[in-house]
mmCIF file of the N, C-alpha and C atoms, coordinates in Angstrom:
data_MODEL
# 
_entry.id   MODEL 
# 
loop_
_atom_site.group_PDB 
_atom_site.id 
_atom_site.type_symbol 
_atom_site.label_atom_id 
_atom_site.label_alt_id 
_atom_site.label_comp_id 
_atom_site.label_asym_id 
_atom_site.label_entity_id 
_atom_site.label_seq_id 
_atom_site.pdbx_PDB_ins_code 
_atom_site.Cartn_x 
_atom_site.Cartn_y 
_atom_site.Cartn_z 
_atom_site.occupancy 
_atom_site.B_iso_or_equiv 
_atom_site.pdbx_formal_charge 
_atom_site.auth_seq_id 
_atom_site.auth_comp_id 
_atom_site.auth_asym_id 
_atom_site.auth_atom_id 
_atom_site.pdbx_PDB_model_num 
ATOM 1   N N  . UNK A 1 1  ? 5.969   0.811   -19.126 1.00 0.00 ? 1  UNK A N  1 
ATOM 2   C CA . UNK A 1 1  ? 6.542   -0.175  -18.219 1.00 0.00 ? 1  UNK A CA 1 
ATOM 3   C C  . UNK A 1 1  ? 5.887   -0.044  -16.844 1.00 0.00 ? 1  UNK A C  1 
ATOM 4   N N  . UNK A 1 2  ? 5.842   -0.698  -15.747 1.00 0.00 ? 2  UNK A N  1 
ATOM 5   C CA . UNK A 1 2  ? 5.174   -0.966  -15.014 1.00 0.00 ? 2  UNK A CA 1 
ATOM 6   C C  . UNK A 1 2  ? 6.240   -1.796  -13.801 1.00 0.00 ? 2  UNK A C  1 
ATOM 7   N N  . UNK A 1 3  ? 6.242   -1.290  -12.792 1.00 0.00 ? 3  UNK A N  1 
ATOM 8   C CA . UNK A 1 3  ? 7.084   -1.681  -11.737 1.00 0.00 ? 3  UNK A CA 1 
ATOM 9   C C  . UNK A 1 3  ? 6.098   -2.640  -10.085 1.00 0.00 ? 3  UNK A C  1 
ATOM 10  N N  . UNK A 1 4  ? 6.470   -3.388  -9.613  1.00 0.00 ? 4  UNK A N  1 
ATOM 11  C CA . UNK A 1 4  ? 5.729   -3.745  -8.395  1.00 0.00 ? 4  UNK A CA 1 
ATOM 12  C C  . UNK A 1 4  ? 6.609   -3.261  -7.071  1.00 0.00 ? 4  UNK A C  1 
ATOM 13  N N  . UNK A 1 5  ? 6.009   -2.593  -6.182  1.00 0.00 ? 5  UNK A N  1 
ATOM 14  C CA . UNK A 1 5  ? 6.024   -1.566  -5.272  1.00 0.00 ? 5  UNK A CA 1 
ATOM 15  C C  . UNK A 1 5  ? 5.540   -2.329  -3.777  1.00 0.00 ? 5  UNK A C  1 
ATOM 16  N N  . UNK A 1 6  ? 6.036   -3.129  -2.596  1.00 0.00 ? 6  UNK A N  1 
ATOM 17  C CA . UNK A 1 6  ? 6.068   -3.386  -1.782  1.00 0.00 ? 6  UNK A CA 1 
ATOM 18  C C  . UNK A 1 6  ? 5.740   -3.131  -0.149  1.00 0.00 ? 6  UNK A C  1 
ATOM 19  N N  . UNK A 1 7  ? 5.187   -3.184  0.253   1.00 0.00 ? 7  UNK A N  1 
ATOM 20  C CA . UNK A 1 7  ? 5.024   -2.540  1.519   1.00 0.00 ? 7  UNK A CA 1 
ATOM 21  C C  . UNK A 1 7  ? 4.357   -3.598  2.435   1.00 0.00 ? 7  UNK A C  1 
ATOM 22  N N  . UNK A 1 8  ? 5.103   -3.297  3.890   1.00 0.00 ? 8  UNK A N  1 
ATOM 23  C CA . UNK A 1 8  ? 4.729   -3.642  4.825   1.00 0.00 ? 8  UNK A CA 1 
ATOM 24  C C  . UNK A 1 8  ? 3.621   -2.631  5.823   1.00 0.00 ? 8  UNK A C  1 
ATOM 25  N N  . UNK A 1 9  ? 2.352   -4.015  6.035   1.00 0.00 ? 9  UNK A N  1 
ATOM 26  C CA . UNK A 1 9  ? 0.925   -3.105  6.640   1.00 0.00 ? 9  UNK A CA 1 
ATOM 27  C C  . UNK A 1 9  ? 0.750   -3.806  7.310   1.00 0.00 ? 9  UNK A C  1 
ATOM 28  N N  . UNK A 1 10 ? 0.448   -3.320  8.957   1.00 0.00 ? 10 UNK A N  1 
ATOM 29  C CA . UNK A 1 10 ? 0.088   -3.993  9.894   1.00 0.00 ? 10 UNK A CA 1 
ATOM 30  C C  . UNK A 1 10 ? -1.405  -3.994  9.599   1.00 0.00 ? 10 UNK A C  1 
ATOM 31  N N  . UNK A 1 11 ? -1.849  -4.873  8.295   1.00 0.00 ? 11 UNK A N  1 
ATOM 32  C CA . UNK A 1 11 ? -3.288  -5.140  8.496   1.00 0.00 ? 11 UNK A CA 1 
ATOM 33  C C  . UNK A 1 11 ? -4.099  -6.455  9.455   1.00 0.00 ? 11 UNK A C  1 
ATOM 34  N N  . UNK A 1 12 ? -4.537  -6.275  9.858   1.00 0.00 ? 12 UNK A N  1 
ATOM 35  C CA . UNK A 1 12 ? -5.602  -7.388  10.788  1.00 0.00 ? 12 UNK A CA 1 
ATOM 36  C C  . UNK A 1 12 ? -6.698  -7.871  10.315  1.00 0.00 ? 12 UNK A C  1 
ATOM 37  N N  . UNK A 1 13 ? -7.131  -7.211  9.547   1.00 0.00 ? 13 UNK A N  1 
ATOM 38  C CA . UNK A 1 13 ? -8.301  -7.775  8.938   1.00 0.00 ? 13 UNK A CA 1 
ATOM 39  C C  . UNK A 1 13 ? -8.598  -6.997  7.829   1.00 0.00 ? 13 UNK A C  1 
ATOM 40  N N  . UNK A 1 14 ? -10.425 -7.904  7.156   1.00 0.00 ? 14 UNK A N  1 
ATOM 41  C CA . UNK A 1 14 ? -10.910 -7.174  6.076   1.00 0.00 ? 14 UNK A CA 1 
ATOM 42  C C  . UNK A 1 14 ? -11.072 -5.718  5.884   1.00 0.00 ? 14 UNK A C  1 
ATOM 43  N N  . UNK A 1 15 ? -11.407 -5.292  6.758   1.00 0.00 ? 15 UNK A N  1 
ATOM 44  C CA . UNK A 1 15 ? -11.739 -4.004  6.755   1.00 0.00 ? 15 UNK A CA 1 
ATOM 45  C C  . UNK A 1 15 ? -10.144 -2.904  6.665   1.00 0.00 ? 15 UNK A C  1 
ATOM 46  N N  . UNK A 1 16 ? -9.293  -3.425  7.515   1.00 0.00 ? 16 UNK A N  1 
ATOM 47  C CA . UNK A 1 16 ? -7.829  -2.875  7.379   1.00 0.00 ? 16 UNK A CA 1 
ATOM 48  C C  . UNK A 1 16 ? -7.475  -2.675  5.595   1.00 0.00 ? 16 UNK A C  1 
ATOM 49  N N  . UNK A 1 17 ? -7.565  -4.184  5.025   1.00 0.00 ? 17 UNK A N  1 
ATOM 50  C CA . UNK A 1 17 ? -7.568  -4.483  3.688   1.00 0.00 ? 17 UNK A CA 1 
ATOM 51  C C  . UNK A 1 17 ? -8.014  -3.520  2.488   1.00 0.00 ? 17 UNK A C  1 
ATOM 52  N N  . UNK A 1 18 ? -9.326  -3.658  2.890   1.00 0.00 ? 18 UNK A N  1 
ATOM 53  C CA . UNK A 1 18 ? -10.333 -2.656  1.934   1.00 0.00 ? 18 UNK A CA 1 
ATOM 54  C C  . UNK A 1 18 ? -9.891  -1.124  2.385   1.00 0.00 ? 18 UNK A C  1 
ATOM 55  N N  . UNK A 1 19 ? -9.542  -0.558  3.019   1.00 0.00 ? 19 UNK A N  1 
ATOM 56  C CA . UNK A 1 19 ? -8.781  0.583   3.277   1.00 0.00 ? 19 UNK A CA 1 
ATOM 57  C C  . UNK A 1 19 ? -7.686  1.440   2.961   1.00 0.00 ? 19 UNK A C  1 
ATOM 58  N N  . UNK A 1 20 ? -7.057  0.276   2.669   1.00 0.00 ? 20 UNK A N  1 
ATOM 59  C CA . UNK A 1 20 ? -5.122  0.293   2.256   1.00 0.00 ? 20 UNK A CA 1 
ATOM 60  C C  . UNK A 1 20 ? -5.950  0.473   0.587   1.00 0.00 ? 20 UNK A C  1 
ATOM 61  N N  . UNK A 1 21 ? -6.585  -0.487  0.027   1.00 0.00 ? 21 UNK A N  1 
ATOM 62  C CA . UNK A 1 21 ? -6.937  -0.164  -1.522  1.00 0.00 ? 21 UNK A CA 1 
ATOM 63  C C  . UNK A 1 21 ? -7.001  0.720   -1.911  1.00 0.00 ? 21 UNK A C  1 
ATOM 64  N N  . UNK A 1 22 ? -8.361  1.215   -1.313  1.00 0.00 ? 22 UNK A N  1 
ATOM 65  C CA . UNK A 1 22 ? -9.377  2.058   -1.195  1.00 0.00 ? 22 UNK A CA 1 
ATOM 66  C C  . UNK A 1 22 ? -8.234  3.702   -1.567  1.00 0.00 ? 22 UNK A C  1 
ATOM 67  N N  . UNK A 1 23 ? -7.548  3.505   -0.736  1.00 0.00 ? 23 UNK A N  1 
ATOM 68  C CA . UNK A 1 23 ? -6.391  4.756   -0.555  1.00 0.00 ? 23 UNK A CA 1 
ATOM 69  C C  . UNK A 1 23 ? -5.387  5.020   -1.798  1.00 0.00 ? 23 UNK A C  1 
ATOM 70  N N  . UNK A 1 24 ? -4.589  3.598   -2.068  1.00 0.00 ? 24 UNK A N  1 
ATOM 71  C CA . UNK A 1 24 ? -3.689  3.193   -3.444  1.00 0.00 ? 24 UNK A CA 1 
ATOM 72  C C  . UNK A 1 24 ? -4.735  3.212   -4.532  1.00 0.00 ? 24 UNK A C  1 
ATOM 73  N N  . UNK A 1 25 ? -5.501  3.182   -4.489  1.00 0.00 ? 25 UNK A N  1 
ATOM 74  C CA . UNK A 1 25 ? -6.195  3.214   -5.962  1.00 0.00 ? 25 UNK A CA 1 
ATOM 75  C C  . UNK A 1 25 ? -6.632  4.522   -6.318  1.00 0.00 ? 25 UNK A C  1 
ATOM 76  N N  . UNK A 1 26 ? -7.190  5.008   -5.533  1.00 0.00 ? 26 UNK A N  1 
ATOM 77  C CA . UNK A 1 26 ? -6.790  7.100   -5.802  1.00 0.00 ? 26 UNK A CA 1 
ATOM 78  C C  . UNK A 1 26 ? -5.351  7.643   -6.432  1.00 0.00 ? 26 UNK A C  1 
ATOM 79  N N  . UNK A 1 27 ? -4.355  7.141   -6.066  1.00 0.00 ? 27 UNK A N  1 
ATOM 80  C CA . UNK A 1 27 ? -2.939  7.581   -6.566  1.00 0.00 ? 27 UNK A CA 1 
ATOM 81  C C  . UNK A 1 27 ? -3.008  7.252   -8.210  1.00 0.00 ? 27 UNK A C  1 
ATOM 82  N N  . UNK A 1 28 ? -2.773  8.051   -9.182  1.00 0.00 ? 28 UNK A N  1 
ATOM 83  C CA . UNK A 1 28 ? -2.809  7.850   -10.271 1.00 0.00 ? 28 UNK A CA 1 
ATOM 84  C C  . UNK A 1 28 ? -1.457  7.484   -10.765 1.00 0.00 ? 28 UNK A C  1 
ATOM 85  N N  . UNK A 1 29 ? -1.424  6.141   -11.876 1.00 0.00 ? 29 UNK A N  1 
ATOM 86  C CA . UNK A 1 29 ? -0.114  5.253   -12.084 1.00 0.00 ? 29 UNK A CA 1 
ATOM 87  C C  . UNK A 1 29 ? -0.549  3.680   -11.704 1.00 0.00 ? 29 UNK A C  1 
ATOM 88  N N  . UNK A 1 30 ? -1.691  3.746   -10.415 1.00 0.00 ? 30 UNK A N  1 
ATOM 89  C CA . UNK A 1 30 ? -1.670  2.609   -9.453  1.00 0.00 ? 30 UNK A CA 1 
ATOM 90  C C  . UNK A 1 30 ? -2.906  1.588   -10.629 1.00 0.00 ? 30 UNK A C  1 
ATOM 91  N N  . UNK A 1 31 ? -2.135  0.627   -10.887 1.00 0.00 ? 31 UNK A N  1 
ATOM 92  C CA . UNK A 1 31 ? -2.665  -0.687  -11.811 1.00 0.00 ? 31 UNK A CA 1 
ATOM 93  C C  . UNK A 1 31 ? -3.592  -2.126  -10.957 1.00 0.00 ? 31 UNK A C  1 
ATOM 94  N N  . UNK A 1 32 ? -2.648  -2.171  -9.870  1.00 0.00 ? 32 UNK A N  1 
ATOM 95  C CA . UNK A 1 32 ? -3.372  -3.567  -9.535  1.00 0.00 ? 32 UNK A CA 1 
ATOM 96  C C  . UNK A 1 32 ? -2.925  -3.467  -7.527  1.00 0.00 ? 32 UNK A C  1 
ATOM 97  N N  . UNK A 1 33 ? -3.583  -3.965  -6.704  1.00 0.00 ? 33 UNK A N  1 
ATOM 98  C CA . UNK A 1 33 ? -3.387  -3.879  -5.769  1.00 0.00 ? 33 UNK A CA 1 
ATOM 99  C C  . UNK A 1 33 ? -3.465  -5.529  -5.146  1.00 0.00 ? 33 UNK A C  1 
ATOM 100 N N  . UNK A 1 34 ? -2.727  -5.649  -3.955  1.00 0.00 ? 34 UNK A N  1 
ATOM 101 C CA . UNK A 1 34 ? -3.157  -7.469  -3.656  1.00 0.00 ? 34 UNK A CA 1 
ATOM 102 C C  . UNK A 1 34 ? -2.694  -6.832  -2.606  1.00 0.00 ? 34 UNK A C  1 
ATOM 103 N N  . UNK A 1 35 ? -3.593  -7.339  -1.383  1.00 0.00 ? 35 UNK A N  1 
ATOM 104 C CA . UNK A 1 35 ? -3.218  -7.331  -0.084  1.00 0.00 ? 35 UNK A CA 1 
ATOM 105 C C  . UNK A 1 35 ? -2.912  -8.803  0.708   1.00 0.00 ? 35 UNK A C  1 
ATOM 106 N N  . UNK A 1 36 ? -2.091  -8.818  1.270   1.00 0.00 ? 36 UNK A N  1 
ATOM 107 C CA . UNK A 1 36 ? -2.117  -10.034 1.659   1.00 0.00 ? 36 UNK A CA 1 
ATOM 108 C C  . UNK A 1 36 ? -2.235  -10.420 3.335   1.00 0.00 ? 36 UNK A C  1 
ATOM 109 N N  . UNK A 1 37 ? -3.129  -10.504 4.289   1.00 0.00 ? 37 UNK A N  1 
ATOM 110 C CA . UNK A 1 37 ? -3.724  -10.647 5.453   1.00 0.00 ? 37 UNK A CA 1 
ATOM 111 C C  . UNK A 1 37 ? -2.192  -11.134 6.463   1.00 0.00 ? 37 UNK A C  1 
ATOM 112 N N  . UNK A 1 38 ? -2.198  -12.437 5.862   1.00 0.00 ? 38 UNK A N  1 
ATOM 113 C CA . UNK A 1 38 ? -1.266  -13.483 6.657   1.00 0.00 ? 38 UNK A CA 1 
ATOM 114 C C  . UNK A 1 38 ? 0.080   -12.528 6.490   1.00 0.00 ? 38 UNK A C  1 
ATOM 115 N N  . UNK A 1 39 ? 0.458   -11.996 5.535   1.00 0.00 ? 39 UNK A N  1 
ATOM 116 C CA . UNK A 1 39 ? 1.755   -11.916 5.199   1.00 0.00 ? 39 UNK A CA 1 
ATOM 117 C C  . UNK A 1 39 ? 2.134   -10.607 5.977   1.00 0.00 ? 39 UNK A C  1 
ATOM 118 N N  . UNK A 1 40 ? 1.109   -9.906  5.764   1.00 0.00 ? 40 UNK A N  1 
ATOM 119 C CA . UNK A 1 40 ? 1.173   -8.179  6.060   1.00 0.00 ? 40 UNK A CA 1 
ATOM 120 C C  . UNK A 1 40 ? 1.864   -7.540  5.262   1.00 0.00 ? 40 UNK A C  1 
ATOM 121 N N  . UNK A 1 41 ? 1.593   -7.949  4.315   1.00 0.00 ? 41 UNK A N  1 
ATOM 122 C CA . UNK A 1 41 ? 2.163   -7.206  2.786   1.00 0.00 ? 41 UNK A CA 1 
ATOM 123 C C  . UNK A 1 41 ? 0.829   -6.397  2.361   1.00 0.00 ? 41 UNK A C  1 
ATOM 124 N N  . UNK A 1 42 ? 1.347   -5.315  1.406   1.00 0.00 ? 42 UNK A N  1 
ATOM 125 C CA . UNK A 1 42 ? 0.417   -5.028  -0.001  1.00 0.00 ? 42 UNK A CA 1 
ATOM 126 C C  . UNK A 1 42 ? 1.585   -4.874  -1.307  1.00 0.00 ? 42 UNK A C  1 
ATOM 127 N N  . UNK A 1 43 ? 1.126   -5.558  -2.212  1.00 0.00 ? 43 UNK A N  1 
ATOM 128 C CA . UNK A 1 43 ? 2.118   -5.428  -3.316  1.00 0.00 ? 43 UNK A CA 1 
ATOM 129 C C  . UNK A 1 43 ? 0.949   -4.198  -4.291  1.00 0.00 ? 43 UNK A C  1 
ATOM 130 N N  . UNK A 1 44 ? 1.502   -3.355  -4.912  1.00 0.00 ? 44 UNK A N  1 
ATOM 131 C CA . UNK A 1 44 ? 1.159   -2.300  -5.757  1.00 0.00 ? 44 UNK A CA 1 
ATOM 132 C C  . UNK A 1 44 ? 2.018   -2.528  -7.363  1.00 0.00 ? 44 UNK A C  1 
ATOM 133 N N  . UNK A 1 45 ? 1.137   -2.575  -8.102  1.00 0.00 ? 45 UNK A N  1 
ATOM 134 C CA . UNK A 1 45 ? 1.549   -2.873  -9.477  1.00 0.00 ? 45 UNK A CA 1 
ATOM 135 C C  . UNK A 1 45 ? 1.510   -1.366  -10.103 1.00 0.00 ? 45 UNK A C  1 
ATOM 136 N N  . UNK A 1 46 ? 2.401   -0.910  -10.317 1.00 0.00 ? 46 UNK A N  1 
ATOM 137 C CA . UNK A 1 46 ? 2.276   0.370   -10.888 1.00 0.00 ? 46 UNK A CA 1 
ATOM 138 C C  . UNK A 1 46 ? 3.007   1.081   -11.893 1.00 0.00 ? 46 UNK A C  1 
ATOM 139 N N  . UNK A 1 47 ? 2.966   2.426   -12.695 1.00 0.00 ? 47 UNK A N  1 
ATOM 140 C CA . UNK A 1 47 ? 3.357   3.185   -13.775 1.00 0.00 ? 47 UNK A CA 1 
ATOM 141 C C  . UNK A 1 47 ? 5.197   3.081   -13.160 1.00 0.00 ? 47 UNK A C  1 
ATOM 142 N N  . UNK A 1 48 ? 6.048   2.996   -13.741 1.00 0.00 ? 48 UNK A N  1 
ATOM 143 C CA . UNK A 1 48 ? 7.590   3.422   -13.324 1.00 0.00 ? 48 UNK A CA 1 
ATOM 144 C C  . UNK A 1 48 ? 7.420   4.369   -12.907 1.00 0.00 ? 48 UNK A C  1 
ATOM 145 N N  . UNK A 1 49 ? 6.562   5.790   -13.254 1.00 0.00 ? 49 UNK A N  1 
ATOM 146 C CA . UNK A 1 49 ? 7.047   6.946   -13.064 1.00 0.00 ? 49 UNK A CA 1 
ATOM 147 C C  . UNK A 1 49 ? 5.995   7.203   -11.504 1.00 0.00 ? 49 UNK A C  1 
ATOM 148 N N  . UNK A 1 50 ? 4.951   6.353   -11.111 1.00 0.00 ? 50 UNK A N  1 
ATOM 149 C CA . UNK A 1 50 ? 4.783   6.460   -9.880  1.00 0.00 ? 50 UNK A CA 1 
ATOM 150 C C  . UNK A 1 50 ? 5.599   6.029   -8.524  1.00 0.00 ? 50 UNK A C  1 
ATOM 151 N N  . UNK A 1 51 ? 5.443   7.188   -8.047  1.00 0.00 ? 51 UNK A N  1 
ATOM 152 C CA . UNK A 1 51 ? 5.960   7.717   -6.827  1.00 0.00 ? 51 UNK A CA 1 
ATOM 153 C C  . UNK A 1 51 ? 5.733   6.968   -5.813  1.00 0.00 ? 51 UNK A C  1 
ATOM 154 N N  . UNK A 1 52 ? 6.570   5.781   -5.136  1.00 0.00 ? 52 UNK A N  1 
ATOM 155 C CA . UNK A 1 52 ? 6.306   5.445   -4.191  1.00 0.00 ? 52 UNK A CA 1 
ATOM 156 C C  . UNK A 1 52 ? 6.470   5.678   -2.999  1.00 0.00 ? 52 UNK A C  1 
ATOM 157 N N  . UNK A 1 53 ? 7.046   6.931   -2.576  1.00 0.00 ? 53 UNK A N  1 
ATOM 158 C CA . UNK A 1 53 ? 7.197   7.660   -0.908  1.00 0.00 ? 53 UNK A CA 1 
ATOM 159 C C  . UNK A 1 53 ? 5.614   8.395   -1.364  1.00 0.00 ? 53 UNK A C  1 
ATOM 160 N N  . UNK A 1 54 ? 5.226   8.985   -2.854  1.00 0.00 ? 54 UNK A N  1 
ATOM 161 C CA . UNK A 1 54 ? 3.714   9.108   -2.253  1.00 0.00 ? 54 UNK A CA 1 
ATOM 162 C C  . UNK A 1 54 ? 3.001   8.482   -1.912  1.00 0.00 ? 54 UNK A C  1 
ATOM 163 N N  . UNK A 1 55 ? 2.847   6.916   -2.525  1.00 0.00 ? 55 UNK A N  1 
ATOM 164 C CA . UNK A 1 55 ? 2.213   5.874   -2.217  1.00 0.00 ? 55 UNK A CA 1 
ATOM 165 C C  . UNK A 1 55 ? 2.053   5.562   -0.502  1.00 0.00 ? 55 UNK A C  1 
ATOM 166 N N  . UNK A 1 56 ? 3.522   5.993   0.008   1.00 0.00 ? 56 UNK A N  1 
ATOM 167 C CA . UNK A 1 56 ? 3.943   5.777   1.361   1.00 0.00 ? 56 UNK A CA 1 
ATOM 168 C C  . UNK A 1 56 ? 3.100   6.567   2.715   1.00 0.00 ? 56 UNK A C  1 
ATOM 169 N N  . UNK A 1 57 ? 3.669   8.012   1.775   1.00 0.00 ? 57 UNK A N  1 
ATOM 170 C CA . UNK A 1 57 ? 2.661   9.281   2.513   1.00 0.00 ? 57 UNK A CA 1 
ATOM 171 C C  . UNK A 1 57 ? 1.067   9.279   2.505   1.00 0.00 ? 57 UNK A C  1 
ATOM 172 N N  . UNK A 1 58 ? 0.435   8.414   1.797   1.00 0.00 ? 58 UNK A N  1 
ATOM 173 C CA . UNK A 1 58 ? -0.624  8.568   1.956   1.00 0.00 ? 58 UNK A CA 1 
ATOM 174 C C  . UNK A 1 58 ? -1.511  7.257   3.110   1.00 0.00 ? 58 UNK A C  1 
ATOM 175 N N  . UNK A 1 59 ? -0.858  6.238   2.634   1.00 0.00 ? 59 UNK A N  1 
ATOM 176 C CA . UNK A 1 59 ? -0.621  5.285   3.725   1.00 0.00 ? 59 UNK A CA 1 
ATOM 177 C C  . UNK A 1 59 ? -0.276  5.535   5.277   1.00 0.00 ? 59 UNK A C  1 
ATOM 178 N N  . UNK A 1 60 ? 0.512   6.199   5.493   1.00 0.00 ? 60 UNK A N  1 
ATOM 179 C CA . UNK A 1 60 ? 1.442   6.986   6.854   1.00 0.00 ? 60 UNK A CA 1 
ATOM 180 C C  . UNK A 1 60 ? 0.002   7.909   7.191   1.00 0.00 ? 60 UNK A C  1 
ATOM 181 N N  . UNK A 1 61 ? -0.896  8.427   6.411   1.00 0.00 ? 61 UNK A N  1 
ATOM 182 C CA . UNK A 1 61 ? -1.671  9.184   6.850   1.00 0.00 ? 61 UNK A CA 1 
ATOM 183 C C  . UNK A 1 61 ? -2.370  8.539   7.515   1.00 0.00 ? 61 UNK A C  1 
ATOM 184 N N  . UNK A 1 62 ? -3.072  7.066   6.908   1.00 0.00 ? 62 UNK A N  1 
ATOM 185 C CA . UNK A 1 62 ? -3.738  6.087   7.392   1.00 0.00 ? 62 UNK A CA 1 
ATOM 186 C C  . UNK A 1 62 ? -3.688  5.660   8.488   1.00 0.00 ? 62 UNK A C  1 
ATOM 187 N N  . UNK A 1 63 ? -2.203  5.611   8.950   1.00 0.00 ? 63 UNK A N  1 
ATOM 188 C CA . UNK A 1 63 ? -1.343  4.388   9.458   1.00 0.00 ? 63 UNK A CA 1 
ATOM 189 C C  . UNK A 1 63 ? -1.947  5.427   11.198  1.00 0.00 ? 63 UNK A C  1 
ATOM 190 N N  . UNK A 1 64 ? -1.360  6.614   11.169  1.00 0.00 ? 64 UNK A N  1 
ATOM 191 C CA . UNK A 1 64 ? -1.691  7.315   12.172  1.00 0.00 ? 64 UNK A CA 1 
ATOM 192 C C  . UNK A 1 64 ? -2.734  7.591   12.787  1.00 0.00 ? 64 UNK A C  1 
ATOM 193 N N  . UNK A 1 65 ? -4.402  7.387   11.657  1.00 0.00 ? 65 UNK A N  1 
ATOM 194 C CA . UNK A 1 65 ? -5.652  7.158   12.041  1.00 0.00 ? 65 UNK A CA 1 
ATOM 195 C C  . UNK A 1 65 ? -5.755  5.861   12.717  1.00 0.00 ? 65 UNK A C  1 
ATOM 196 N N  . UNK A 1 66 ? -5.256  5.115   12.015  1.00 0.00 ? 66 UNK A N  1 
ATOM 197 C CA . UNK A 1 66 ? -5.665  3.525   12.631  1.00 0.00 ? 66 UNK A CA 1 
ATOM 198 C C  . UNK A 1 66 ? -4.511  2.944   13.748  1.00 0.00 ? 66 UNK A C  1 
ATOM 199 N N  . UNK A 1 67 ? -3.712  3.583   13.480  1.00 0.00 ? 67 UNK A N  1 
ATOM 200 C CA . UNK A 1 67 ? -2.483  2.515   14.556  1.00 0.00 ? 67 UNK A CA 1 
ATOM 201 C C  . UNK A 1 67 ? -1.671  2.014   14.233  1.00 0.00 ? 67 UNK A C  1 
ATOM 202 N N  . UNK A 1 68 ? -1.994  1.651   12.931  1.00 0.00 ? 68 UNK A N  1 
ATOM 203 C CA . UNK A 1 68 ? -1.470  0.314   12.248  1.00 0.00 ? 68 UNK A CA 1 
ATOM 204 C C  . UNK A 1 68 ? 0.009   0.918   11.631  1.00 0.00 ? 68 UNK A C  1 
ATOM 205 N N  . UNK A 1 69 ? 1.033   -0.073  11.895  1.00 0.00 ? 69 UNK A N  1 
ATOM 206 C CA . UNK A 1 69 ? 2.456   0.072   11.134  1.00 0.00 ? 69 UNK A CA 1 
ATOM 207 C C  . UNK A 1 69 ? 2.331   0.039   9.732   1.00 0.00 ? 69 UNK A C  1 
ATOM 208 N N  . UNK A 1 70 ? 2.973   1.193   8.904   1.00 0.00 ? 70 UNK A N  1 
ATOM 209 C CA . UNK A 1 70 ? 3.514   0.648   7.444   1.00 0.00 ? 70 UNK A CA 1 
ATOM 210 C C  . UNK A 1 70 ? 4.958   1.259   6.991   1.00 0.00 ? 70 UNK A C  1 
ATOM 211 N N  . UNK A 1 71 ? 5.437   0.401   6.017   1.00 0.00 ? 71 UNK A N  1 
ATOM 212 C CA . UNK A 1 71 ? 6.889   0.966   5.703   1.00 0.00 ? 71 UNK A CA 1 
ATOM 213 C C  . UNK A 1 71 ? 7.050   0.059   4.433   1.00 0.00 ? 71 UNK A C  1 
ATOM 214 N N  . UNK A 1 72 ? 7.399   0.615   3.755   1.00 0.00 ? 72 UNK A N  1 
ATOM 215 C CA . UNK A 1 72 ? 8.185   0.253   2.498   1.00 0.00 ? 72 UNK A CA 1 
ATOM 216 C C  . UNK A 1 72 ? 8.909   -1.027  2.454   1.00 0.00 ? 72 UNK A C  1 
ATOM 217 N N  . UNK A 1 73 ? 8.884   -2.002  2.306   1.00 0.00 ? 73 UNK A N  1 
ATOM 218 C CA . UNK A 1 73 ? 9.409   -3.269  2.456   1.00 0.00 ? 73 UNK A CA 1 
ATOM 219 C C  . UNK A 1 73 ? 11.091  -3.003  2.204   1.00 0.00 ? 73 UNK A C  1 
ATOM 220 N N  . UNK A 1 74 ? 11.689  -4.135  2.837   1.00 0.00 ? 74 UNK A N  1 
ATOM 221 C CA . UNK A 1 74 ? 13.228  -3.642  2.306   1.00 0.00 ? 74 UNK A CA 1 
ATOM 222 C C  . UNK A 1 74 ? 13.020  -4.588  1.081   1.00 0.00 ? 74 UNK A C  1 
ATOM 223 N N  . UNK A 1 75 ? 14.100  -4.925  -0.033  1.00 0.00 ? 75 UNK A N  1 
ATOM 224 C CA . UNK A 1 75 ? 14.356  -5.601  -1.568  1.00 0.00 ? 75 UNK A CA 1 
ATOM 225 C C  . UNK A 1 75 ? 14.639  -6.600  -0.797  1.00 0.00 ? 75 UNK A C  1 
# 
């Protein structure tokens, strides 16, 4: 089974984009990634049994290099 996993990313651009992937696609579980520019979303298609505060923590690592806000979308 396979769950979709939400988050809010203060991305700005391509390069923000290709970054956030780049990062979620190392996490093993992680199926499909879509970033979305306008929205400041990334939706993560992933295993049930992946971990999304890791998904979070590794992002948060990001987030502190670049500036950029992220958080777990609310439902």
């Amino acid at each position: 089974m396979t769950k979709s996993v939400v988050f809010d990313v203060g991305m700005t651009c391509g390069g923000c984009s290709a970054a956030v992937t780049r990062i979620l696609k190392k996490v093993e579980g992680v199926e499909d990634i879509q970033c979305d520019l306008d929205e400041k979303k990334v939706t993560v298609v992933c295993d049930d049994e992946t971990d999304e505060q890791l998904m979070l923590a590794k992002l948060m690592k990001w987030s502190e290099a670049s500036g950029k806000s992220v958080a777990l979308a609310s439902a």
